[in-house]
C-alpha positions in Angstrom: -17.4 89.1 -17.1 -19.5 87.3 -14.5 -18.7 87.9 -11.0 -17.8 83.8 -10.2 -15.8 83.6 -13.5 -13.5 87.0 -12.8 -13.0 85.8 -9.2 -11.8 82.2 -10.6 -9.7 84.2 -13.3 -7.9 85.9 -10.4 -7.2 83.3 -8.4 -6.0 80.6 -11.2 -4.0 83.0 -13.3 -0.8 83.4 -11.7 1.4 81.4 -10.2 2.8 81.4 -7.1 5.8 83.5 -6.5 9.8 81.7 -5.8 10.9 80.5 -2.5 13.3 81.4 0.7 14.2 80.3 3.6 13.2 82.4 6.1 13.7 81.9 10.3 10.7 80.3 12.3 9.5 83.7 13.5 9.8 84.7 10.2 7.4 82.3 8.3 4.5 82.9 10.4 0.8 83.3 8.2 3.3 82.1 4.7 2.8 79.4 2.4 5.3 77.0 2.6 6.9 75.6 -0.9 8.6 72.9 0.8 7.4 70.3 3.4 8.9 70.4 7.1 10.5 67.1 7.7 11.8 65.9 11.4 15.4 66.3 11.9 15.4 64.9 14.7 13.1 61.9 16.4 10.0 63.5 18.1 10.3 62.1 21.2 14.0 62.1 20.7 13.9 59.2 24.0 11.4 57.3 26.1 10.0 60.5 28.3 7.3 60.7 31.1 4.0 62.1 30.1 3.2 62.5 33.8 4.5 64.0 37.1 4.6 60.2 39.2 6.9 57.2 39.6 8.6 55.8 36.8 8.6 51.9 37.9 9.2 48.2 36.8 7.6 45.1 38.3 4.6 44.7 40.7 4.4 47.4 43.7 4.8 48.8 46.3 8.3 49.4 45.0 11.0 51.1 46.2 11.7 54.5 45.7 15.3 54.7 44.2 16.0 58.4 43.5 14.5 60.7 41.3 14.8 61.6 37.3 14.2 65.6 36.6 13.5 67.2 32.8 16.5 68.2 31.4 18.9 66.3 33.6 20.9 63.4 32.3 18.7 59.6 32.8 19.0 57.2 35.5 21.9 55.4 35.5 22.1 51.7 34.8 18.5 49.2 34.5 15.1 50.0 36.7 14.7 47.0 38.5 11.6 44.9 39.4 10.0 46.5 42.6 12.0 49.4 41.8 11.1 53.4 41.2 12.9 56.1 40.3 10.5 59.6 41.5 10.6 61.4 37.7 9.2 64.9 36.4 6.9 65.3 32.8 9.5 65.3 29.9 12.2 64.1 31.6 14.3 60.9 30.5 12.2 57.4 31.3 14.9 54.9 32.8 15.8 51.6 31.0 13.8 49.1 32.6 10.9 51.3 33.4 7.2 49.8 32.4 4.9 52.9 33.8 4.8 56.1 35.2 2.1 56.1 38.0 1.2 59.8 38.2 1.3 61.1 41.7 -2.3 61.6 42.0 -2.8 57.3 42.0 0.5 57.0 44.6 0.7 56.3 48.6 4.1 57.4 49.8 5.2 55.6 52.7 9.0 56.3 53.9 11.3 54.4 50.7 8.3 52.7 49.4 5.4 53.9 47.0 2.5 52.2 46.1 -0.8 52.4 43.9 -2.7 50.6 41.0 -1.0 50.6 37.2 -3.3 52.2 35.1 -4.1 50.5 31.6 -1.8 53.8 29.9 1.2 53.8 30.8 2.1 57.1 30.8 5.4 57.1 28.6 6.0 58.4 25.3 8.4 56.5 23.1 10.9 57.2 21.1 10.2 58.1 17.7 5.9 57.9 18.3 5.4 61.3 16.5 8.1 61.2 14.2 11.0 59.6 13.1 14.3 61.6 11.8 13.1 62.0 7.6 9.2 61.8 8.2 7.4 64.6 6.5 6.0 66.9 10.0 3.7 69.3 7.3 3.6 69.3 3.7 4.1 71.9 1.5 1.5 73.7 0.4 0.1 74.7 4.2 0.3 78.0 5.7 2.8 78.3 8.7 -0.1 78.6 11.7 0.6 78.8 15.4 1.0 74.7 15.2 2.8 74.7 11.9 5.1 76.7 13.8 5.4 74.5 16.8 5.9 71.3 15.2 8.6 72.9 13.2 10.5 73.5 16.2 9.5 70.2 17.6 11.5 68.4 14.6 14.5 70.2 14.8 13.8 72.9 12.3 15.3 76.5 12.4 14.1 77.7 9.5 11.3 76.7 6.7 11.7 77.2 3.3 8.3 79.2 2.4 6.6 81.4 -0.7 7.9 85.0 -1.1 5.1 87.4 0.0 4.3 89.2 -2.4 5.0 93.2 -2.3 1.7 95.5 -3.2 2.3 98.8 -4.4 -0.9 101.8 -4.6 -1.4 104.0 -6.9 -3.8 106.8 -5.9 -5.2 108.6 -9.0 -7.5 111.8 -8.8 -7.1 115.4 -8.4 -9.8 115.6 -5.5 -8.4 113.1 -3.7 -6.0 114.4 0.0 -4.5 111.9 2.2 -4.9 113.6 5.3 -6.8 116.2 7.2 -10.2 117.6 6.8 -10.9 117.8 3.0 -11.3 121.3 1.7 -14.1 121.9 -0.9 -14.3 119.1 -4.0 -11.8 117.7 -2.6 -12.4 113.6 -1.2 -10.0 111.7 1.3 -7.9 108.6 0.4 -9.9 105.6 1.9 -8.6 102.9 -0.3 -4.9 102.4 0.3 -6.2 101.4 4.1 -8.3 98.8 2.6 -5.7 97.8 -0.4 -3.6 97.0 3.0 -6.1 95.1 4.9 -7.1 92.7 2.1 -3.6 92.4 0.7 -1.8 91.6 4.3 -4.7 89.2 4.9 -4.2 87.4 1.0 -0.6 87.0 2.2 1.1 90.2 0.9 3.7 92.7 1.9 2.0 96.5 1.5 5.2 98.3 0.8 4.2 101.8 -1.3 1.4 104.7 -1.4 2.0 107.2 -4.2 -0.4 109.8 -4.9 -0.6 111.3 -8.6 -3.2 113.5 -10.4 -5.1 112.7 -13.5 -2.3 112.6 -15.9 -1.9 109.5 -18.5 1.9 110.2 -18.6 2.2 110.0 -14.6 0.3 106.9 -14.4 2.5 105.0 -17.1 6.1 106.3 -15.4 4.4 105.2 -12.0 3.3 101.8 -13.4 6.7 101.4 -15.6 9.0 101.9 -12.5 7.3 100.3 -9.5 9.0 97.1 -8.0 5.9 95.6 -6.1 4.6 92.5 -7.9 1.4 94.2 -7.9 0.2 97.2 -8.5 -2.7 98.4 -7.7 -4.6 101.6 -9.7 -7.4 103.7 -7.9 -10.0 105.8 -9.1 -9.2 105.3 -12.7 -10.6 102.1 -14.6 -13.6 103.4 -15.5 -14.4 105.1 -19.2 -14.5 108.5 -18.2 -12.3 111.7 -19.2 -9.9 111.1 -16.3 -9.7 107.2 -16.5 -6.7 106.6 -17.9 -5.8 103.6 -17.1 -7.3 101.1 -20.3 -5.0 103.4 -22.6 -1.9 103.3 -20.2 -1.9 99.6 -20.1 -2.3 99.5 -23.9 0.2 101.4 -24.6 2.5 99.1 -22.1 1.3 96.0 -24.7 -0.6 94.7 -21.2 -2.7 91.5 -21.3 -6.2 91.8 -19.9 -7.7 89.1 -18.5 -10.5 91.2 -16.7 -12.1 94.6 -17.8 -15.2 95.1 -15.9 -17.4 92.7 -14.0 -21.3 92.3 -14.0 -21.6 93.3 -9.9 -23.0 96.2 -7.9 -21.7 98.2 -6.9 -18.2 97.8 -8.4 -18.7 96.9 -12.4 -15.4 99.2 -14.0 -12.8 97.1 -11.9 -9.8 95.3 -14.0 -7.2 92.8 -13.9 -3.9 93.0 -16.4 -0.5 91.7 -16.3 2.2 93.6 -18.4 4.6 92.5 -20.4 7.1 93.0 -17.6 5.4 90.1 -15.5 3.5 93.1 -13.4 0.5 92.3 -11.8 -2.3 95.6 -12.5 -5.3 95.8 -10.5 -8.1 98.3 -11.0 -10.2 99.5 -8.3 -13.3 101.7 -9.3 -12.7 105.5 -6.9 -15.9 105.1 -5.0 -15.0 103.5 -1.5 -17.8 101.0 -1.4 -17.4 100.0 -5.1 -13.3 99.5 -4.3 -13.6 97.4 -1.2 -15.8 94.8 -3.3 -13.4 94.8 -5.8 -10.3 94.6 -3.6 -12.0 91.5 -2.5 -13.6 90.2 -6.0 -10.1 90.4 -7.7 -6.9 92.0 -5.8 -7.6 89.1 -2.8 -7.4 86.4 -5.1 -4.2 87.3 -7.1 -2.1 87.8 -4.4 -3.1 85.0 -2.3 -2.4 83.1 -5.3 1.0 84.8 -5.9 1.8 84.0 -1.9 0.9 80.0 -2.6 -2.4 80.2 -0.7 -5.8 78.5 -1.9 -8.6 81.0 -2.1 -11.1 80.0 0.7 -14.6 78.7 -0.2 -17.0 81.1 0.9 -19.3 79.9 3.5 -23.4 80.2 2.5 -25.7 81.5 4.8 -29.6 82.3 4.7 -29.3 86.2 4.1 -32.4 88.0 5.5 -33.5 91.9 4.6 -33.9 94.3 1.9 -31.6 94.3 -1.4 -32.5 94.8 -4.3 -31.0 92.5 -7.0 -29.1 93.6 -10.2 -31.1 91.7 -12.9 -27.5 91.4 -14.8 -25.3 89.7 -12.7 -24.6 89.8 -8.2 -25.0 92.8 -6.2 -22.5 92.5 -3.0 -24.6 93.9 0.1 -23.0 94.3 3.6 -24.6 91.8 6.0 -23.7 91.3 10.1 -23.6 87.4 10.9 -25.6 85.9 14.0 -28.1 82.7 14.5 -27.1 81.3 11.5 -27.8 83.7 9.1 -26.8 86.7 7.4 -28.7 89.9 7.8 -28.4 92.5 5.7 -27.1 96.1 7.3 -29.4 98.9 5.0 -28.2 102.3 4.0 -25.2 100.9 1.5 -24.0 103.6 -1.2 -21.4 103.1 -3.8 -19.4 106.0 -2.2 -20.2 104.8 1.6 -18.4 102.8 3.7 -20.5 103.5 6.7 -22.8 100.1 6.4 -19.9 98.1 5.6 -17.7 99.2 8.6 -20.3 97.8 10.7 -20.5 94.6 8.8 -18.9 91.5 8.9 -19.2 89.8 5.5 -20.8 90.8 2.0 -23.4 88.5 0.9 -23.3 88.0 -2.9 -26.3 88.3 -3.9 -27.7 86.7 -7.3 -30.5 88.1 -9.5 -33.4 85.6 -8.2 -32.0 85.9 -4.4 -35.1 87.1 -2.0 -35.3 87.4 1.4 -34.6 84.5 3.5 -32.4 82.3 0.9 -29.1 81.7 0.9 -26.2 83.5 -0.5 -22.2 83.1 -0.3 -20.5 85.3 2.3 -17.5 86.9 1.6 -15.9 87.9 5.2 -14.2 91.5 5.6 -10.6 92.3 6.7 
């Protein structure tokens, strides 16, 4: 399948996981399924937006007493020529037409003066929001600011997408997951990068399991994990110890991707089983799985958290590639100046260029030095 069209398949094809409500410091970096709506009035009363003199009527005026955030209002109606000395946030007294902020005042004894400035200085009641207004719709992920407004509008808790859970399975006989590898033996360095892309898509990494090259281990594994998705590596390919096209056959799995035309990275897959299991293949070498993990794992569980996939952002690439006449070759590029310049010396089974890189430039079969090419940006 074409590199653009798996990507879109992975994206579109499922649908986003149930909902929960979850507190504030919960929902941070989820999708939320519901919009935030105000609770409460945002300002909930007239309040200062200034450290001055609340006042009513032409100056000087005199100074009355004083109005401090958090503290009940002024009693009673501001008269004309009166002022009431007030803090930012704290309640504006009836009557009041302006808050003159201290750095426009003359204090002299009882009285205050300055010039009225054309703001007044006050927010009203109900300017942000009204109790019912929609604060955020769904659909938006819970930033920093999502966050705050929530608060802002009364809101405890936001009803957002489940994240969902991402489970690894780590095929190969060779491969150790710690220490210094003995000989024909490789280390792990996919689950790190299954984590990185699937926490930054919007899922929960919850599992590692290591198994050898065993059909029947793979299909137990498969059969009894719990994550929503799980993610094979090291065994999609067509070789002696790839067993995973005839473990998801035998589960009565639909494909929807087996192999794409890339480089590095072609014998990566995308399956759901007839349990409703997500199954994504990641070619062994590290290289080749890290542009798969962000060609099709990315995709399906940011769309299985609620999120859009971002648009990749196009830059001129400059530097030496050579192109795969059949479909994209993904090259590891460092960003500066407004371009992309490739980082030489990537290998299939290397990670070395691409750990000092900061996107992968998709590169198509009539790219040459100096035109532009869509950036995919690394975890």
């Amino acid at each position: 399948m074409p590199w653009a069209q798996a990507r879109a398949v992975a994206a579109t094809a499922p649908a986003a996981l149930g909902a929960e409500r979850v507190p504030l410091g919960a929902a941070a970096g989820r999708v939320l399924a519901a919009p935030v709506r105000a609770l409460v009035a945002a300002p909930a009363f007239d309040t200062a937006a200034m450290d001055g003199f609340a006042v009513a009527g032409c100056g000087p005026w005199r100074i009355a007493g004083r109005v401090l955030a958090g503290r009940p209002g002024w009693p009673g109606v501001l008269a004309a020529g009166e002022a009431v000395e007030i803090a930012t946030g704290a309640i504006v007294p009836d009557g009041a037409e302006a808050v003159l902020p201290y750095e426009i005042c003359h204090v002299d004894g009882g009285l205050v003066s300055g010039a009225r400035e054309a703001k007044d200085h006050i927010r009203r009641a109900g300017e942000d929001a009204h109790a019912g207004d929609e604060v955020v719709p769904a659909g938006r992920i819970a930033t920093a600011a999502v966050l705050g407004a929530a608060a802002q509008a009364g809101a405890d808790e936001l009803t957002v997408h489940r994240r969902p859970a991402v489970a690894v399975l780590v095929t190969g006989d060779e491969v150790v997951t710690r220490g210094i590898p003995g000989a024909g033996q490789v280390r792990d360095a996919l689950s790190p990068i299954v984590a990185a892309i699937a926490g930054r898509a919007g899922g929960e990494p919850v599992e590692d399991h290591f198994l050898r090259d065993d059909a029947d281990l793979l299909r137990t594994a498969i059969e009894s994990a719990t994550a929503d998705v799980v993610v094979v590596t090291g065994s999609s390919s067509a070789g002696a110890a790839d067993h995973l096209p005839t473990v998801l056959a035998g589960l009565g799995a639909r494909w929807l991707v087996n192999g794409v035309r890339c480089r590095p990275g072609h014998p990566q897959a995308l399956a759901v089983t007839a349990a409703g299991r997500w199954v994504v293949g990641l070619p062994g070498n590290p290289f080749a799985g890290l542009v798969a993990g962000l060609t099709l794992l990315e995709p399906v569980v940011a769309a299985l958290a609620g999120r859009m996939l971002a648009t990749p952002v196009t830059l001129p690439v400059v530097g030496a590639a050579s192109p795969y006449p059949e479909g994209v070759r993904l090259a590891p590029v460092e960003i500066g100046d407004g371009q992309a310049r490739i980082v030489p010396g990537a290998r299939s089974g290397s990670l070395r260029a691409a750990a000092t890189a900061d996107a992968l430039a998709v590169l198509h079969p009539h790219w040459s030095t100096g035109k532009a090419a869509a950036l995919l940006t690394l975890p």
